[in-house]
LOLUMKE-866626 format. One record per atom (N, C-alpha, C): residue in three letters; x negated, y, z. Coordinates in steps of 0.2 Angstrom, whole numbers, padded with zeros to 4 digits, always signed. Each point is the difference from the previous one (the first is absolute). Layout:
# residues N
ALAXYZ
...
# end
This chain:
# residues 273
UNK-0168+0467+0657
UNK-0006-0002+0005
UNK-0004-0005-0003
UNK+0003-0004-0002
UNK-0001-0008-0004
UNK-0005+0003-0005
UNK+0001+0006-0003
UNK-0004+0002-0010
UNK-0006+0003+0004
UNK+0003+0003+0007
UNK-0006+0007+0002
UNK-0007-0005+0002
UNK+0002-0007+0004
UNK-0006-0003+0003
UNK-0006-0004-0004
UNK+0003-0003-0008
UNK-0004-0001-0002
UNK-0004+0004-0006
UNK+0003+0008+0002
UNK-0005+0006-0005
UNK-0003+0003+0007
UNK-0001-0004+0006
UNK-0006+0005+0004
UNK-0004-0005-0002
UNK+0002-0007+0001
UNK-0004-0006-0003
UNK-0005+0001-0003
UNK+0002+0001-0006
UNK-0005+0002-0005
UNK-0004+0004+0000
UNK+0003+0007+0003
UNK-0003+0006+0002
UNK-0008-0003+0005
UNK+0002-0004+0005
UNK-0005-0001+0007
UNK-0005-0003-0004
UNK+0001-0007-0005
UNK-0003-0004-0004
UNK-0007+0007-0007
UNK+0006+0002-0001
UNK-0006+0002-0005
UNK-0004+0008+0002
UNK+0002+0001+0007
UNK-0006+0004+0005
UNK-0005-0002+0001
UNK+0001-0007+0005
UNK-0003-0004-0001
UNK-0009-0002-0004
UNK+0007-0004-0006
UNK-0003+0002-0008
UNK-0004+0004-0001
UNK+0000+0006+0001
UNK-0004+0006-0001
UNK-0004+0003+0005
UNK-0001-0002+0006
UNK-0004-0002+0004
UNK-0006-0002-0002
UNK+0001-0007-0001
UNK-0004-0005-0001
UNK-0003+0000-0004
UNK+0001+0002-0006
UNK-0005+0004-0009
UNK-0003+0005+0004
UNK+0003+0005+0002
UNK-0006+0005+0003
UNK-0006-0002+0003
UNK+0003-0005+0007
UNK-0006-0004+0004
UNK-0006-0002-0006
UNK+0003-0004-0003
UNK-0004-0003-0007
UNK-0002+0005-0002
UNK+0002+0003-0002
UNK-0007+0005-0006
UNK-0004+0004+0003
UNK+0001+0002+0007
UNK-0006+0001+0003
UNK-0003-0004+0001
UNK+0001-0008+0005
UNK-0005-0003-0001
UNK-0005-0001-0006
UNK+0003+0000-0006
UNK-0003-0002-0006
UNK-0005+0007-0003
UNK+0003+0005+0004
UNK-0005+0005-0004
UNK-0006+0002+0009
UNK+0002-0004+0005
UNK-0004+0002+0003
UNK-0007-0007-0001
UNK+0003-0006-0004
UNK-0005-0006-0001
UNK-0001+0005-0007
UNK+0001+0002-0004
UNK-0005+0001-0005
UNK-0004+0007+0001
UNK+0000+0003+0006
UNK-0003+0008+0001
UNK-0005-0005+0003
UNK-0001-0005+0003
UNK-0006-0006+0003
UNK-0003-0004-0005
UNK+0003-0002-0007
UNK-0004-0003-0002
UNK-0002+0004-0005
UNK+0004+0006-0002
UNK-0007+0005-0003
UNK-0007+0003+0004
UNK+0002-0001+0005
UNK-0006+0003+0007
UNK-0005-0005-0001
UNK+0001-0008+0001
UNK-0002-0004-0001
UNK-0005-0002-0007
UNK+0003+0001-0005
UNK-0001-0002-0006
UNK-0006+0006-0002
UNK+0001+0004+0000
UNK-0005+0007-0001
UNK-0004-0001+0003
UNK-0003+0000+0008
UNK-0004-0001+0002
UNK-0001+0006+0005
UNK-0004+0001+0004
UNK-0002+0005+0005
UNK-0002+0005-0004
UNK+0003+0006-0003
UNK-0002+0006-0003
UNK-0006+0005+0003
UNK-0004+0001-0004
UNK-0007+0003+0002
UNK+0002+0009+0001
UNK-0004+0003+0004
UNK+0004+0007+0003
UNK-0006+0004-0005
UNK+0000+0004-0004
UNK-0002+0005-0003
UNK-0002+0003+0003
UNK-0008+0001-0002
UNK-0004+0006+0004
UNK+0002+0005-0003
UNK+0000+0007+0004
UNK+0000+0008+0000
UNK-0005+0004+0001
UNK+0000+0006-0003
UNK-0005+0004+0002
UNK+0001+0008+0003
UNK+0000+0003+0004
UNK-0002+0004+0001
UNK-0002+0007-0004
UNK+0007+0005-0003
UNK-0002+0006-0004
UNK-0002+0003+0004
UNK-0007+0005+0000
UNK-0001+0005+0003
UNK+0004+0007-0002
UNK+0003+0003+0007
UNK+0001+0006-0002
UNK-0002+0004-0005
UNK-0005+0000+0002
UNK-0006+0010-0001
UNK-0004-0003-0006
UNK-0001-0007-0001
UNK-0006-0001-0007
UNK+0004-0001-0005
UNK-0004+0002-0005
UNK+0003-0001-0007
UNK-0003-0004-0005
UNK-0006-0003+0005
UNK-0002-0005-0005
UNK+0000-0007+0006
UNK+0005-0002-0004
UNK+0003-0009+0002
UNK-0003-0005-0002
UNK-0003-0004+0001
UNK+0000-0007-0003
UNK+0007-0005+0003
UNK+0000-0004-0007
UNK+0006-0005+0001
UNK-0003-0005+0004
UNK+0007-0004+0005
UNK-0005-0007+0003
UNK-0003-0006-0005
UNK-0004-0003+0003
UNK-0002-0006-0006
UNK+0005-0003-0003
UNK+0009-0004+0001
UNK+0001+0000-0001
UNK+0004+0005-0007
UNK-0001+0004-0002
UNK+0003+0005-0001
UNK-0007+0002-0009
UNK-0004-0002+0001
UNK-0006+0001-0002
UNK+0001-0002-0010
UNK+0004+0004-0002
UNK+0003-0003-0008
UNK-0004+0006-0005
UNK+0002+0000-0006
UNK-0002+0005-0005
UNK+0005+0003-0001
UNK+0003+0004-0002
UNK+0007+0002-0003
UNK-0002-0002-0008
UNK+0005-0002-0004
UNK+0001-0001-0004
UNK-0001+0005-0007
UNK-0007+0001-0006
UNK-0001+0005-0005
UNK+0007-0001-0004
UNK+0002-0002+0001
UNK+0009+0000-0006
UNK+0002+0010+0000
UNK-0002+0002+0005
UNK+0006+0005+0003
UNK-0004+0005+0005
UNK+0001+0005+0002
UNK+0000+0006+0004
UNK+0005+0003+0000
UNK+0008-0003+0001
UNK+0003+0005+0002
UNK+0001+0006+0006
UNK-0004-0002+0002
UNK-0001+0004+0010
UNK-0003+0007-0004
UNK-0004+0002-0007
UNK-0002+0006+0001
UNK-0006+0001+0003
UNK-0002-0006+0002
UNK-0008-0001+0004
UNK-0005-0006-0003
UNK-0006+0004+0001
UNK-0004-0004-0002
UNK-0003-0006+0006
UNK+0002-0007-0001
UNK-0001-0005+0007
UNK-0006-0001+0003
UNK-0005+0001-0005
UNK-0006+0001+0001
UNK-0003+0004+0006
UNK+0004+0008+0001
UNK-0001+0003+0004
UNK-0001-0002+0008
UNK-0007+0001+0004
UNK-0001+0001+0006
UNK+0007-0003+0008
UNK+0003+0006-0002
UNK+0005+0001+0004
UNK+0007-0006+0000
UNK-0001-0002-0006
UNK+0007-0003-0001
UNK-0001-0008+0002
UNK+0005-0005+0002
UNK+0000-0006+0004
UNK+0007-0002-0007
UNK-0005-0005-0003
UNK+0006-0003-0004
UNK+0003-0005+0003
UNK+0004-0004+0002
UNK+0006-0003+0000
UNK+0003-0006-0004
UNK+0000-0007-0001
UNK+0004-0003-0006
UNK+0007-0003+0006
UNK+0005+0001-0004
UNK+0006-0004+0000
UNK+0004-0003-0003
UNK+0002-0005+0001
UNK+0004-0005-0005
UNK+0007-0002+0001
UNK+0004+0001-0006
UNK+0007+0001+0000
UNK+0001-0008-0004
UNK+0003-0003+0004
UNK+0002-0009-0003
UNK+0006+0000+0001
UNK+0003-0005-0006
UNK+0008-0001+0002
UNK+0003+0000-0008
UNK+0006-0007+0001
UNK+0005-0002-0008
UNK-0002+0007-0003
UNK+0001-0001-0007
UNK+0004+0007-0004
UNK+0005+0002+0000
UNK+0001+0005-0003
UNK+0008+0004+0001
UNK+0000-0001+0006
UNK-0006+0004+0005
UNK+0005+0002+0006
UNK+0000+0006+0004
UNK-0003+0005-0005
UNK+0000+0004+0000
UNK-0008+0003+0001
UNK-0005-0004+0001
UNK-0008+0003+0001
UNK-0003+0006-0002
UNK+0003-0001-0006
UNK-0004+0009-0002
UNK+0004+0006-0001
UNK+0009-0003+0002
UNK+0002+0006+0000
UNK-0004+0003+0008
UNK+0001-0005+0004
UNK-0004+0002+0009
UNK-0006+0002-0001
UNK-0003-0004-0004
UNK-0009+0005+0000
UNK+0002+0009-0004
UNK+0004-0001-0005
UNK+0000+0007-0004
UNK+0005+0006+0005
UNK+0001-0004+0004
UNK+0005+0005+0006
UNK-0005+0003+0003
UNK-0005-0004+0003
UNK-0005+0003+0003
UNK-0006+0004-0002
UNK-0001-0003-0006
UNK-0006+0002-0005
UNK+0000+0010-0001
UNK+0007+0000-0001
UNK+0004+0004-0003
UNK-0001+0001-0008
UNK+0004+0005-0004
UNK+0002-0001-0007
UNK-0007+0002-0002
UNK-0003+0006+0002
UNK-0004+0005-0004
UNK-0007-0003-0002
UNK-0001-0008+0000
UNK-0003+0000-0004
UNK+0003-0009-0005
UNK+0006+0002-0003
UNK+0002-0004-0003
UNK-0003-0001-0008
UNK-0004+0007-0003
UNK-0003+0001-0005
UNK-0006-0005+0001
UNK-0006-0003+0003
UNK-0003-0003+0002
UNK+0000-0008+0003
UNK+0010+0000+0000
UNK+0002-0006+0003
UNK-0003-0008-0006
UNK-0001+0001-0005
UNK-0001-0005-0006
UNK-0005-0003+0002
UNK-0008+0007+0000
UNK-0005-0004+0000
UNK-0003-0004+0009
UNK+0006-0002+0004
UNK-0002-0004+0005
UNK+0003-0007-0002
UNK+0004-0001-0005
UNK+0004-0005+0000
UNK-0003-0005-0005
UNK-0001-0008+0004
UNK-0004-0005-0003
UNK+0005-0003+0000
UNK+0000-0007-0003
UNK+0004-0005+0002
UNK+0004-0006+0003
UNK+0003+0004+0003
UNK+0002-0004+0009
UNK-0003+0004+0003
UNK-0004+0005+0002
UNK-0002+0005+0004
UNK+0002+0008-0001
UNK+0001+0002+0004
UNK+0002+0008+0001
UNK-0005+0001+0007
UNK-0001+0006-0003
UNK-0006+0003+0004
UNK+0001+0008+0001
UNK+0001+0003+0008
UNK+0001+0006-0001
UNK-0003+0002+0006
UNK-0002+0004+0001
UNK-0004+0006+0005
UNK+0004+0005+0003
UNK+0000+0001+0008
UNK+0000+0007+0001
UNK-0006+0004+0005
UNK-0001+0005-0003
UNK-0005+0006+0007
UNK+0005+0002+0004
UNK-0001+0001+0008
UNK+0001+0005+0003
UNK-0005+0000+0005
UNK+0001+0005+0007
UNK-0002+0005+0003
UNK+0002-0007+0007
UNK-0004-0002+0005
UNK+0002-0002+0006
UNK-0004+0003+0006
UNK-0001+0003+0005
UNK-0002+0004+0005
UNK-0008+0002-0004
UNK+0000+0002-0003
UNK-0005+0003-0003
UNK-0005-0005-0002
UNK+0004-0006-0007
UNK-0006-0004-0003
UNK+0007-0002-0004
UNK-0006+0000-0007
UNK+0006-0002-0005
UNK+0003-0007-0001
UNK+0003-0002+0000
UNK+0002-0008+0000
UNK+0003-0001-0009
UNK-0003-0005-0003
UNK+0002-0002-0007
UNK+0002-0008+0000
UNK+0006+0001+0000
UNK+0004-0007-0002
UNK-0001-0002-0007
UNK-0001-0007-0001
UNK-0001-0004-0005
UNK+0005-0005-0002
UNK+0007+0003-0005
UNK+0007-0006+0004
UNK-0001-0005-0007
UNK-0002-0007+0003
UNK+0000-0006-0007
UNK+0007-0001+0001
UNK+0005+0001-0005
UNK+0005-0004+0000
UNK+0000-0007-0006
UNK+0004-0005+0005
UNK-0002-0006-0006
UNK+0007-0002-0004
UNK+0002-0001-0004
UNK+0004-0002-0006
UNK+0002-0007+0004
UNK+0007-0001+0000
UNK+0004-0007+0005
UNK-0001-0005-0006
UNK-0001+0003-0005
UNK+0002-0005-0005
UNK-0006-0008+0002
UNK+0001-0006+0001
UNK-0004-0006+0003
UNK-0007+0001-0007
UNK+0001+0002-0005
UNK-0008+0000-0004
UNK-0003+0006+0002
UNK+0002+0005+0003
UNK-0003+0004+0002
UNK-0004+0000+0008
UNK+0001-0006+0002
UNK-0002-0002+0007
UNK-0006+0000+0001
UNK-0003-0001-0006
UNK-0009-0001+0000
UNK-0006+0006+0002
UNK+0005+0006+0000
UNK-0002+0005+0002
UNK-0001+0002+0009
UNK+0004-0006+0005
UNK+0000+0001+0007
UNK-0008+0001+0001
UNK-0003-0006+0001
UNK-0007+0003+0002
UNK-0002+0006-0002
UNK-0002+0003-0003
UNK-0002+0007-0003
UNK+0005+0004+0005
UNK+0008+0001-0004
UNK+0002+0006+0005
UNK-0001-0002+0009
UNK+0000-0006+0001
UNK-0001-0002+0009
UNK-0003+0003+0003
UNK-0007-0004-0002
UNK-0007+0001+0002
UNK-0003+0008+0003
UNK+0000-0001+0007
UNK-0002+0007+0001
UNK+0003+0007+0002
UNK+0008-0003-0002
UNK+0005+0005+0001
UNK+0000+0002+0009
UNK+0003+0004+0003
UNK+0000+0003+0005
UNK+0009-0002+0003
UNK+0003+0000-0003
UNK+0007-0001-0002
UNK+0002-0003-0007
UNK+0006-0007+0002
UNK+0004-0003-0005
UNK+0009-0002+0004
UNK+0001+0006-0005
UNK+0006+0002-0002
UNK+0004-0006-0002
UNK+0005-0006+0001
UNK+0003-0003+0000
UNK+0007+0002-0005
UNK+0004+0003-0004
UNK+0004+0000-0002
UNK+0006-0003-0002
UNK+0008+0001+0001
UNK+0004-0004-0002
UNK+0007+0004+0000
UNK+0005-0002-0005
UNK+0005+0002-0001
UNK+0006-0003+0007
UNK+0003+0006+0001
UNK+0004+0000+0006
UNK+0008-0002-0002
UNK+0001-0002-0007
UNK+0006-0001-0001
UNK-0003-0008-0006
UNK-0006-0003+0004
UNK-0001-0006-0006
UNK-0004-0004+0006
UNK+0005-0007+0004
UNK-0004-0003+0002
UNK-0005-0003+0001
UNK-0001-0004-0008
UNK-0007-0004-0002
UNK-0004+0004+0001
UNK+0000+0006-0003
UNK-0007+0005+0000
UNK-0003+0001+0009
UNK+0005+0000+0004
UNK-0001-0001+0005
UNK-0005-0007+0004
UNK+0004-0004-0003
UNK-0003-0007+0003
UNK-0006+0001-0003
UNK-0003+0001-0005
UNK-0007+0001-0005
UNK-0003+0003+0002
UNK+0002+0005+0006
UNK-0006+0001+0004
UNK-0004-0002+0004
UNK+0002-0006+0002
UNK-0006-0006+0001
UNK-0003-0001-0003
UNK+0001-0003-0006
UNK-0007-0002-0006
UNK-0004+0006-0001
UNK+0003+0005+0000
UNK-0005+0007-0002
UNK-0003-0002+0004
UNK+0000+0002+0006
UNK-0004+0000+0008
UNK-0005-0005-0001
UNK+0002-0005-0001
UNK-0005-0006+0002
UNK-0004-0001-0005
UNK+0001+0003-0008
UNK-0006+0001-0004
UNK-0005+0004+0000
UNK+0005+0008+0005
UNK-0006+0005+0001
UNK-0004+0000+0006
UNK+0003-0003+0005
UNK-0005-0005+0005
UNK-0007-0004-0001
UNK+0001-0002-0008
UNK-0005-0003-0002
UNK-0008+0005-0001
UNK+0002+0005-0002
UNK-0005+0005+0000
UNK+0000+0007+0004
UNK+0005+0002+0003
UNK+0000+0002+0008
UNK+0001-0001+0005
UNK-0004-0001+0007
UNK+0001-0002+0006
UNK+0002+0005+0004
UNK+0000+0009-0003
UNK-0001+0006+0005
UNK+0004+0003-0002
UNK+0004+0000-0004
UNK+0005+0008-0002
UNK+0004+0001+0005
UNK+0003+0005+0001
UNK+0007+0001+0001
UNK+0005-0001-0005
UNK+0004-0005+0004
UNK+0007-0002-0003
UNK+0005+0004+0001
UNK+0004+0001-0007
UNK+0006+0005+0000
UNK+0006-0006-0003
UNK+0005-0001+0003
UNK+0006-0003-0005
UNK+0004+0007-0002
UNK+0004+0000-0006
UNK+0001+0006-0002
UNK+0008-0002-0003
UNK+0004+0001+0001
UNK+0008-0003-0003
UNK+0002+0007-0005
UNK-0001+0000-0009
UNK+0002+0005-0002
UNK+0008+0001-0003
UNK+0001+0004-0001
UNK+0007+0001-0002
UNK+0005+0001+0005
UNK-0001+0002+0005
UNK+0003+0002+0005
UNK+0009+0003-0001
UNK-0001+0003-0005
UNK+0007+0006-0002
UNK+0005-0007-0001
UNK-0003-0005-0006
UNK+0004-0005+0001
UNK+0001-0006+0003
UNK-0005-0001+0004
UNK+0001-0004+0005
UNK+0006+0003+0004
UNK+0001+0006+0003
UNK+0005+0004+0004
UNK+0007-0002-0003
UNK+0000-0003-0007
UNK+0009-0001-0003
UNK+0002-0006+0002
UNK-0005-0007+0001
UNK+0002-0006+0003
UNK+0004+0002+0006
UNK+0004-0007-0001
UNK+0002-0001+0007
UNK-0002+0001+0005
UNK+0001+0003+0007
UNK-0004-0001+0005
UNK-0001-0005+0004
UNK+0004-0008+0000
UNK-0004-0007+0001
UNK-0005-0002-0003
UNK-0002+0002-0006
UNK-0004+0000-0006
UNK-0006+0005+0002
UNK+0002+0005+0001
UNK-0006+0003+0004
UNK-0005-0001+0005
UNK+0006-0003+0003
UNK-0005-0001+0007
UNK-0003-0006+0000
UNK+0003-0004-0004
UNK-0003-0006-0002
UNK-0007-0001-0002
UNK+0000+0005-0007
UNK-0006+0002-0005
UNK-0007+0002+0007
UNK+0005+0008+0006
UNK-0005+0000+0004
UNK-0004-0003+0003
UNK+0003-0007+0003
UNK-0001-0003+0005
UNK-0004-0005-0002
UNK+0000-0003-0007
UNK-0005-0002-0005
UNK-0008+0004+0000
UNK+0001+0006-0003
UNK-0004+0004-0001
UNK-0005+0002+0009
UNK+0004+0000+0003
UNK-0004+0003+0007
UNK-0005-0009+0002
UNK+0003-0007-0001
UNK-0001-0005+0003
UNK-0006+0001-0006
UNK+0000+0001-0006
UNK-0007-0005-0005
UNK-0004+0007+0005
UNK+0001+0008+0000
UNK-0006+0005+0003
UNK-0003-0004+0004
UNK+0002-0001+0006
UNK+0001-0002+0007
UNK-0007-0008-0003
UNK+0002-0004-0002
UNK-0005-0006-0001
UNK-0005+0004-0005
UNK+0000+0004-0005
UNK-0006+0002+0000
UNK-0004+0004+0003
UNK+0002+0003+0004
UNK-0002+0007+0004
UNK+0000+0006-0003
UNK+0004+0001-0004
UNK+0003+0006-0003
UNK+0003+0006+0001
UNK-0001+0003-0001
UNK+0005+0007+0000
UNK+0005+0000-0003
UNK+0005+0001-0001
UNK+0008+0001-0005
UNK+0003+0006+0000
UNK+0000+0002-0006
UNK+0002+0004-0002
UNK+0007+0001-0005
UNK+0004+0003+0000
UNK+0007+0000-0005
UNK-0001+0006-0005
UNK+0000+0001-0006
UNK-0001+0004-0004
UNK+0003+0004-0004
UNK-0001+0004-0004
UNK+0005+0001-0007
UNK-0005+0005-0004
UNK-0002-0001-0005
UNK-0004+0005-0004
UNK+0004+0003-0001
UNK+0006+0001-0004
UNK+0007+0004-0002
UNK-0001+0007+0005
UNK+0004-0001+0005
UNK-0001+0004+0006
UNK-0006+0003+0005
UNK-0005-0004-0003
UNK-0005+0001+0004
UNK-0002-0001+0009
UNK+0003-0007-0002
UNK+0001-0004+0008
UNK-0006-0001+0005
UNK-0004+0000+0006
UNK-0004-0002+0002
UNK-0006-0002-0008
UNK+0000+0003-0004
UNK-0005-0001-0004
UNK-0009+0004+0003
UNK+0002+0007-0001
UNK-0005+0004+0004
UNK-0004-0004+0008
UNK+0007-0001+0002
UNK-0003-0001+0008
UNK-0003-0009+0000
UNK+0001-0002-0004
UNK-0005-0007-0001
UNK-0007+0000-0001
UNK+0002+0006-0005
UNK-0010+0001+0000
UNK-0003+0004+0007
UNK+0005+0004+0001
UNK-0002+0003+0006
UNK-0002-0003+0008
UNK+0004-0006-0003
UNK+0000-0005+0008
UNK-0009-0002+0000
UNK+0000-0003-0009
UNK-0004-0003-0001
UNK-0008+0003+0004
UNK-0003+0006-0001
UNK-0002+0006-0002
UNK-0001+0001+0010
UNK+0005+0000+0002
UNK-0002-0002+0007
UNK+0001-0003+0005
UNK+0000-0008-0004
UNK-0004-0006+0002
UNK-0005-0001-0001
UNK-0003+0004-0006
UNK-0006-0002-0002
UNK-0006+0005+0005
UNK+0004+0006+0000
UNK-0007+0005+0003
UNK+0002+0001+0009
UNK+0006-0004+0003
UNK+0002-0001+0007
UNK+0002+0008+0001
UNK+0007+0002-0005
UNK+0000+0006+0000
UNK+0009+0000+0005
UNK+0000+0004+0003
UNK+0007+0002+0003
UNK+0006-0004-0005
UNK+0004-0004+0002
UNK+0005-0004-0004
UNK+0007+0005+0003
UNK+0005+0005-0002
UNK+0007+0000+0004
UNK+0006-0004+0000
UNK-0002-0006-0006
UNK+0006-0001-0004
UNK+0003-0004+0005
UNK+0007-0001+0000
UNK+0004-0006+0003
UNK+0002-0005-0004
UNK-0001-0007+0006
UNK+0005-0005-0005
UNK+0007+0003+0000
UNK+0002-0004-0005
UNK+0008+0001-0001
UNK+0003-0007-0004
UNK+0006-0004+0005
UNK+0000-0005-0002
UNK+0007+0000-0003
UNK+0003+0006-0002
UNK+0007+0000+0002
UNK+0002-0002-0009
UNK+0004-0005+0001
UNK+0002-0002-0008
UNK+0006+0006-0002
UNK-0003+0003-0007
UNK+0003+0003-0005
UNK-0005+0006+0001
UNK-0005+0001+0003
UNK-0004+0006+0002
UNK-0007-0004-0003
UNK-0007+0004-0002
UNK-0003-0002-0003
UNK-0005-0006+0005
UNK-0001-0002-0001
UNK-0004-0004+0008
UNK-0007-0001-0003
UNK-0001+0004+0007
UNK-0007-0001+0002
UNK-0004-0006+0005
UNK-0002-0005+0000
UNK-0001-0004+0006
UNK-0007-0003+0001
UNK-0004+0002+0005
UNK-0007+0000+0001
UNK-0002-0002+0006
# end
């Protein structure tokens, strides 16, 4: 009895214990989900437009209002054409985080003989055509090189984009904190896009622990959340939420039927909007 009372002791003490860390780091992540709220500022809401069903010739909103880029035509179309509403979007975020395997997911392979002549210096530039309630829609995707010499390219790809895609490695902290400085420099030359936060590597993120997981999540949902963001969980590999990103994009942009659901469930890909 004498050996049993002082191991409940301990027992009570270090519940306790663990109690009171948890209380703590809510607090702490509930004071820091406010002073990025704070710190950011009151996020500006993106205008939309309206796709007609039945016309096939769209204008873009003013916002929206760019050139497509003469480096490339891989859409198989000439942008020039009547019918077609170009698009620019811009993919930021470190390197090595996977950017253009995610753009070339989407792009798709068949024009990889052509992929050379888009590619500048710290810039990747890719296109796609397709078909939306009878008007062709032509994406314009500036991807920017993380590498910091390569930063001098933001105003260009920014400017005028319609959507800026956020980027970050889902098994590499810092790339995630760095999504604020992205933010706050592409703010400097957009005040309209829609915002995507985008977590890539998804397949590996799934081998962490799962404290570690939910942790990374609870990070990644709180910076969304102050900037006004969408979040998305990804994986080029398997072709994770890559497709339905654009697709989100696409109608938010034209106030088009949305079915997807959040899903906030860690180890599952998470969607949170």
């Amino acid at each position: 009895m004498t050996q049993f009372c002082p191991k409940m002791v301990k027992l009570n003490l270090r519940r306790r214990f663990q109690r009171r860390v948890l209380i703590l780091r809510r607090c702490i992540r509930c004071f820091w989900d406010r002073f990025l709220m704070c710190s950011l500022g009151k996020p500006i809401k993106t205008r939309y437009r309206m796709l007609s069903s039945t016309s096939s010739s769209v204008h873009p909103p003013p916002s929206a209002s760019v050139h497509p880029p003469p480096v490339c035509h891989h859409g198989r179309h000439d942008h020039k054409d009547s019918d077609l509403v170009p698009l620019k979007i811009s993919l930021l975020g470190d390197s090595q985080i996977g950017k253009t395997s995610f753009l070339m997911k989407y792009i798709g392979d068949e024009n990889d003989d052509e992929q050379e002549d888009s590619q500048e210096k710290g810039l990747n530039l890719m296109d796609k055509t397709f078909f939306v309630s009878g008007a062709r829609i032509y994406y314009s995707i500036w991807e920017v090189d993380g590498v910091e010499k390569f930063q001098d390219h933001l105003p260009l790809a920014c400017k005028d984009s319609v959507a800026i895609l956020f980027m970050f490695d889902l098994t590499s902290r810092c790339t995630l904190n760095n999504v604020i400085s992205w933010y706050q420099e592409a703010r400097k030359w957009n005040q309209t896009a829609i915002l995507i936060m985008i977590g890539t590597k998804f397949d590996d993120f799934i081998q962490l622990p799962i404290d570690l997981q939910w942790t990374i999540a609870s990070q990644a949902r709180a910076y969304a959340k102050a900037l006004n963001a969408t979040l998305f969980f990804s994986s080029a590999t398997y072709n994770i939420n890559v497709n339905k990103i654009f697709k989100f994009i696409t109608a938010k942009l034209f106030d088009l039927p949305w079915t997807v659901e959040r899903n906030l469930n860690i180890g599952e890909p998470i969607i949170d909007f």
